[in-house]
C-alpha positions as CSV (number, residue, x, y, z in Angstrom):
1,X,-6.1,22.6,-35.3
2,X,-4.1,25.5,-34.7
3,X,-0.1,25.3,-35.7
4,X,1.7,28.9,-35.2
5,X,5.2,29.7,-34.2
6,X,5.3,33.2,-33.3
7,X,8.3,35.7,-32.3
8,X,7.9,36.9,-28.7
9,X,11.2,38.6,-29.0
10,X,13.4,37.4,-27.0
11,X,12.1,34.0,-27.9
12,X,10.1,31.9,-30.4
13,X,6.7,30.1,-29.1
14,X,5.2,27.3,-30.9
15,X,1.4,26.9,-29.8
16,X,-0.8,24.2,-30.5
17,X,-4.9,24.4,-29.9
18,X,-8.0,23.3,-31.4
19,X,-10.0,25.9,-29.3
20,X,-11.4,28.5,-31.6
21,X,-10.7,31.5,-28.8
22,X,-7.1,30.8,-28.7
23,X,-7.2,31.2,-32.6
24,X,-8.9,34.6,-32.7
25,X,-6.3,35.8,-29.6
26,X,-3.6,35.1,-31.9
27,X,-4.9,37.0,-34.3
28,X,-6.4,39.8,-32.0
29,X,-3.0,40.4,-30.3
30,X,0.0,38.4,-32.4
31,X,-1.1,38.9,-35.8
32,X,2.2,40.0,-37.2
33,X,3.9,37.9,-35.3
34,X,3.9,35.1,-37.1
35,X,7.3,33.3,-38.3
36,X,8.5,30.5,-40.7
37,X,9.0,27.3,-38.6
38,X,10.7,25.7,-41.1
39,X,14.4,26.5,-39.7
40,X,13.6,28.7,-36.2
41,X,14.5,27.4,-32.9
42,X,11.7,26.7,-30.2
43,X,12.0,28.3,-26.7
44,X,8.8,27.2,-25.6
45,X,6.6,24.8,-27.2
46,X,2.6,25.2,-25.6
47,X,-0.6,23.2,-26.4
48,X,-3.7,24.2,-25.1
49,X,-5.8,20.9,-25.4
50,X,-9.5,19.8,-23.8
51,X,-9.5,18.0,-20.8
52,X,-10.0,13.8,-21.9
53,X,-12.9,12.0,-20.5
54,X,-16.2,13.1,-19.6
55,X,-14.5,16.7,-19.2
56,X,-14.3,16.8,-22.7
57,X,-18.5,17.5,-22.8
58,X,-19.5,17.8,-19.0
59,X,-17.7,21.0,-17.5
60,X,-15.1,20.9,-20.5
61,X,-12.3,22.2,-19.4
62,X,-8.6,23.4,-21.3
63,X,-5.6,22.4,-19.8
64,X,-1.8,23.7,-20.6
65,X,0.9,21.0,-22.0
66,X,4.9,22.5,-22.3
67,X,6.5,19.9,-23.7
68,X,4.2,17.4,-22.6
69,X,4.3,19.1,-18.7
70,X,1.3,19.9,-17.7
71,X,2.0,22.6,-15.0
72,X,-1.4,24.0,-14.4
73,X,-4.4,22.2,-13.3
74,X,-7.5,22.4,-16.1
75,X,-9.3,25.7,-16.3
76,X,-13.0,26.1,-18.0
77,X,-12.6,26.0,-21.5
78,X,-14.3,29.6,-22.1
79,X,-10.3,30.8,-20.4
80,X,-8.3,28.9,-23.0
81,X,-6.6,32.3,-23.8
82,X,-6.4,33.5,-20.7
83,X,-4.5,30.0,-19.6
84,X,-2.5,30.6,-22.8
85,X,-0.9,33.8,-21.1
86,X,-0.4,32.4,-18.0
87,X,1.1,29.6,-19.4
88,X,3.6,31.5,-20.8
89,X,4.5,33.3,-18.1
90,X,5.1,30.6,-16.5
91,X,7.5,29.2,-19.0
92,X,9.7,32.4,-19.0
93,X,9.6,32.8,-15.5
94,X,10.7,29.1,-14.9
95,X,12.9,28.4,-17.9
96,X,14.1,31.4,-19.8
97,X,17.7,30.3,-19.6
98,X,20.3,32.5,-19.1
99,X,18.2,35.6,-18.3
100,X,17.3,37.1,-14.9
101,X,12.9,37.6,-14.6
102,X,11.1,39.3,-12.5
103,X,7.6,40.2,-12.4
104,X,7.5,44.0,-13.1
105,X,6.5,46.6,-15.7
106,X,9.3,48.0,-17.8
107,X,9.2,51.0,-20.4
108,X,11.3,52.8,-21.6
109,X,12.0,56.3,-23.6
110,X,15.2,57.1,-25.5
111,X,17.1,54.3,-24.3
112,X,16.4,54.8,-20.3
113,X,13.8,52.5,-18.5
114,X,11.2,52.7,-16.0
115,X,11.0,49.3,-14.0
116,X,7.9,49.2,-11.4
117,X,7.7,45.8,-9.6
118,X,4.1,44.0,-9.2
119,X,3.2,43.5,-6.0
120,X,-0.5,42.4,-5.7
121,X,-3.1,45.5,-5.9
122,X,-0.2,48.2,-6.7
123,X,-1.8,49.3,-9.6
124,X,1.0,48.6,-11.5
125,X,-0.9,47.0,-14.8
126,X,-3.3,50.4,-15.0
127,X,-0.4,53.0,-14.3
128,X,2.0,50.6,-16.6
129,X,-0.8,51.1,-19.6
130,X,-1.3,55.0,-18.7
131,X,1.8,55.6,-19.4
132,X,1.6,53.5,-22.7
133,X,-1.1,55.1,-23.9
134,X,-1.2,58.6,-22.5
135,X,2.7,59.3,-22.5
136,X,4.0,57.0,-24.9
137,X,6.5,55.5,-23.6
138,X,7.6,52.3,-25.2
139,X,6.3,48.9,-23.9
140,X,9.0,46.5,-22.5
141,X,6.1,44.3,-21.0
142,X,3.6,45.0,-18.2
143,X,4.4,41.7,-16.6
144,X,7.9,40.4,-16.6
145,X,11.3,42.3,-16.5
146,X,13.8,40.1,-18.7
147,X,17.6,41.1,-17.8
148,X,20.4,40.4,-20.1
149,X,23.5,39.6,-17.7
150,X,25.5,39.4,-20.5
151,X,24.6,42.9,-21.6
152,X,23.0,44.6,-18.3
153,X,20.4,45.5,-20.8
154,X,16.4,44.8,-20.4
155,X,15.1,43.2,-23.1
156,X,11.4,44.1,-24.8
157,X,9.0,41.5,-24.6
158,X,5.7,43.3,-25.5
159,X,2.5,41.2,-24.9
160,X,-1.0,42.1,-24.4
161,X,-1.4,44.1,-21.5
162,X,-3.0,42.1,-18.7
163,X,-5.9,43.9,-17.2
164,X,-8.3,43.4,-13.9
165,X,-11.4,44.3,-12.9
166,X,-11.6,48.3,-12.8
167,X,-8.9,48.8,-14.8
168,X,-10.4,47.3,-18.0
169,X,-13.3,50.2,-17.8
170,X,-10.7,52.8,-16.9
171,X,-7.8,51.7,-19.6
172,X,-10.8,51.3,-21.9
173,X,-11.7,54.8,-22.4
174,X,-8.1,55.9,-23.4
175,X,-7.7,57.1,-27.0
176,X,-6.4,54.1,-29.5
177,X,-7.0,51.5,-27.2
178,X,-8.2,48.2,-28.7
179,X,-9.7,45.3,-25.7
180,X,-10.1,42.0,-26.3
181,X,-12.3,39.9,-25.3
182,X,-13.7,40.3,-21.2
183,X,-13.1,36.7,-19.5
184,X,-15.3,36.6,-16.2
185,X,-15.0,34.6,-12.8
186,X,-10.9,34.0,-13.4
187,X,-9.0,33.2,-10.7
188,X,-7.6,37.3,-10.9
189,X,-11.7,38.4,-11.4
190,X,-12.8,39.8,-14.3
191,X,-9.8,39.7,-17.2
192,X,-9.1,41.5,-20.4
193,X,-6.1,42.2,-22.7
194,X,-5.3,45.8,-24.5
195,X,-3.0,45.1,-27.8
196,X,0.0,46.8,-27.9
197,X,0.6,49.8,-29.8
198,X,2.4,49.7,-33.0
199,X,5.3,51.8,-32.0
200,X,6.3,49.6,-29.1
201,X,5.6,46.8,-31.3
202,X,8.0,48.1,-34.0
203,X,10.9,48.8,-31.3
204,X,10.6,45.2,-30.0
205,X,14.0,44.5,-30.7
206,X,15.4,47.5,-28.8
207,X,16.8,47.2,-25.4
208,X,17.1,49.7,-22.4
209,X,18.9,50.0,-19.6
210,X,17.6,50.7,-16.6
211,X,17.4,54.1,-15.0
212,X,14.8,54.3,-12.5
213,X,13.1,51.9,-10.0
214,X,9.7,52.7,-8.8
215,X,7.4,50.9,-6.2
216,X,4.3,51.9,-7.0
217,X,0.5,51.8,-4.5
218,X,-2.0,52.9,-5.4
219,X,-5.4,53.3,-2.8
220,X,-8.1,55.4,-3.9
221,X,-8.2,58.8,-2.9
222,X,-4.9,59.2,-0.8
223,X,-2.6,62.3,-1.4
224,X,0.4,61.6,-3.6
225,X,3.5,61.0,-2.3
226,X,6.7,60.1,-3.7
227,X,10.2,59.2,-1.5
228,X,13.6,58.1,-2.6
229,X,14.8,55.2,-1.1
230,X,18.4,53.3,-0.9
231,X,19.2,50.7,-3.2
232,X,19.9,48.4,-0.8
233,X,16.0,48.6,0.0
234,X,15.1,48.6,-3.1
235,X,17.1,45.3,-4.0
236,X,15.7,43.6,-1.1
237,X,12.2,44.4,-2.5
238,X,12.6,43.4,-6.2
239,X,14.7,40.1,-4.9
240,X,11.2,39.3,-3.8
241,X,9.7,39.4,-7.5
242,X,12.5,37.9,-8.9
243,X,11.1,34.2,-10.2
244,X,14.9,32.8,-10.9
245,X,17.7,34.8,-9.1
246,X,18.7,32.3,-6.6
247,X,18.7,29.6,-9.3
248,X,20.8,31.9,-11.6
249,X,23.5,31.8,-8.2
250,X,26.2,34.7,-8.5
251,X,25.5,35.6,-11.9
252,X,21.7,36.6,-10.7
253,X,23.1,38.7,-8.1
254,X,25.8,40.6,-9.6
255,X,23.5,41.4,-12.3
256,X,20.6,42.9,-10.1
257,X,23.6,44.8,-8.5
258,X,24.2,46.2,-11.7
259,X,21.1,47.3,-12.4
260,X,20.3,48.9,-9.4
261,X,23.9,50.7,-10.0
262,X,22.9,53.2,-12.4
263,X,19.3,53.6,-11.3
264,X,17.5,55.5,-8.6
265,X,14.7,54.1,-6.7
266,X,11.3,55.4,-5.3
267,X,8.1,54.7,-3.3
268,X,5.5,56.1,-4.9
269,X,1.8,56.3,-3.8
270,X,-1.3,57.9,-5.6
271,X,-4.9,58.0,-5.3
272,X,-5.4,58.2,-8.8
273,X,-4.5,58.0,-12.2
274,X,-3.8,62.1,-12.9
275,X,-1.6,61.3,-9.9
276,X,0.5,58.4,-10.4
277,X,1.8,59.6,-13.8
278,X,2.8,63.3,-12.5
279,X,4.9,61.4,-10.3
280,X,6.5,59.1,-12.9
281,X,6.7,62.9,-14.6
282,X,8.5,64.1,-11.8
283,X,10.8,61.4,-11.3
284,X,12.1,60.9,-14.7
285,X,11.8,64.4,-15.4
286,X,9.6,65.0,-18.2
C-alpha cells in the first residue's frame, strides 16, 4: 500500500493507493518530491482506492477519497493516475484557502509572468509546454494559476504537464521531453503527462508577478493574429476561469484587480505551433 507525503509547493499532499500505476506515477513525475511526514502539515489528504463489491473484480474501477469525500464518481481502474490528477485539481481549486485559482497556464522568466487562461480547445496545454521546452521559460503550472493576495504574487506549482490527443505526438518530439504513460478513452480522449524540467523544478519556490495576460486560440491553419485588449475585458474573461473568486468576496476581487494592474492583455490566435510562440515572442518582447 502506498504511503507518500509529497511537496507540491504551495502545499503538502498525503496520497494513499494500493494501485501499482499510481506508484510508478509518483515515481515517474514526483520522485524528488518526497518529504518527512513525521512533523509536516497536510493540505490535502487523497486515497485512490478500488471500488468495494463486485467492482472490485467485474469492471474494477478506482475511486477518489479527500478526507473521506468522495467527489468524483469511480473511473476504470487502468486511470487511477489520471483520477489522481484530477483529484487534485479539484482539491486546490475547491479548498486552497486563502489563495485566489484559476484554471490557466502561468510561466514565467526573470520574475515577470505569462498567464494564458484555459478555455476548452485553446491550445493552451501544447503552446504552455512549447514554451517550456523550446523557450524555457519557467513552469508555474499548465493548469491552475494560484494568486497570493497577500503578496500579489503567483505562486509555482509545477505538475506534470497534462496533455490531449494531438498534442502528446506533437509535445513528444521536442528535445528532453520525457511522457508518461498514454491513458486511452478518458473522459478528455487520449491522455499523457510530460515531467517537468529540472530547472522549473528547482525554482519551485520562486514567485512571479504577473506581467502579461494572453487568451490564446488556436485553429489549424489560420493566419496569426494578435490584438490588445482592455483590462476590463480581460477581467471579465478570466472571472470566468476563476474556480473561487466569488467565494473569496472582496479580497478575490481586489486581488484580480491587482493583477490585471500591472499587466497587459491580448487575444492571440495561431494556426500553429511556429506561430503561437512568435506571438508570445512579440508580446513579451524577446
Amino acid at each position: 500500500m502506498l504511503d507518500a507525503l509529497l511537496r507540491i509547493p504551495p502545499f503538502n499532499v498525503r496520497i494513499r493507493s494500493p494501485f501499482d500505476s499510481v506508484a510508478r506515477h509518483l515515481q515517474t513525475f514526483y520522485a524528488d518530491a518526497r518529504i518527512d511526514g513525521a512533523r509536516s502539515f497536510v493540505d490535502f489528504d487523497l486515497r485512490i482506492l478500488p471500488a468495494s463489491g463486485l467492482r472490485r473484480w467485474w469492471h474494477p474501477q478506482a475511486r477518489l477519497e479527500l478526507d473521506g469525500v468522495e467527489p468524483f464518481l469511480p473511473l476504470p481502474a487502468d486511470q487511477a493516475a489520471p483520477l489522481l490528477e484530477w483529484g487534485l485539481n479539484w482539491s486546490i481549486a475547491s479548498r486552497a484557502l486563502g489563495y485566489l485559482v484559476m484554471h490557466a497556464a502561468v510561466l514565467a522568466r526573470d520574475g515577470k509572468a505569462v498567464v494564458m487562461p484555459g478555455f476548452p480547445g485553446a491550445g493552451k496545454s501544447t503552446l504552455c509546454a512549447s514554451l517550456t521546452f523550446l523557450e524555457d521559460w519557467q513552469l508555474l503550472s499548465d493548469e491552475l494559476a494560484i494568486l497570493d493576495p497577500a503578496t500579489g504574487q503567483l505562486i509555482p506549482h509545477p505538475r506534470p504537464i497534462s496533455l490531449k490527443n494531438e498534442s502528446i505526438d506533437i509535445v513528444g518530439r521536442f528535445d528532453g521531453v520525457r511522457l508518461g504513460t498514454r491513458y486511452l478513452d478518458t473522459r478528455k480522449g487520449t491522455i499523457s503527462h510530460a515531467v517537468v524540467p529540472p530547472a522549473s523544478q528547482q525554482a519551485a519556490e520562486r514567485s512571479a508577478r504577473c506581467r502579461w495576460v494572453v487568451f490564446p486560440r488556436f485553429e489549424a491553419g489560420c493566419e496569426p493574429f494578435m490584438e490588445e485588449i482592455p483590462r476590463a475585458e480581460a477581467f471579465a474573461l478570466i472571472s470566468e476561469q476563476s474556480f473561487n473568486k466569488e467565494r473569496m468576496g472582496e479580497t478575490g476581487f481586489v486581488a484580480l484587480c491587482a493583477m490585471l494592474d500591472g499587466a497587459r492583455c491580448y487575444h492571440i490566435e495561431y494556426g500553429s505551433t511556429a506561430d503561437g510562440l512568435r506571438l508570445i515572442g512579440d508580446i513579451c518582447g524577446n
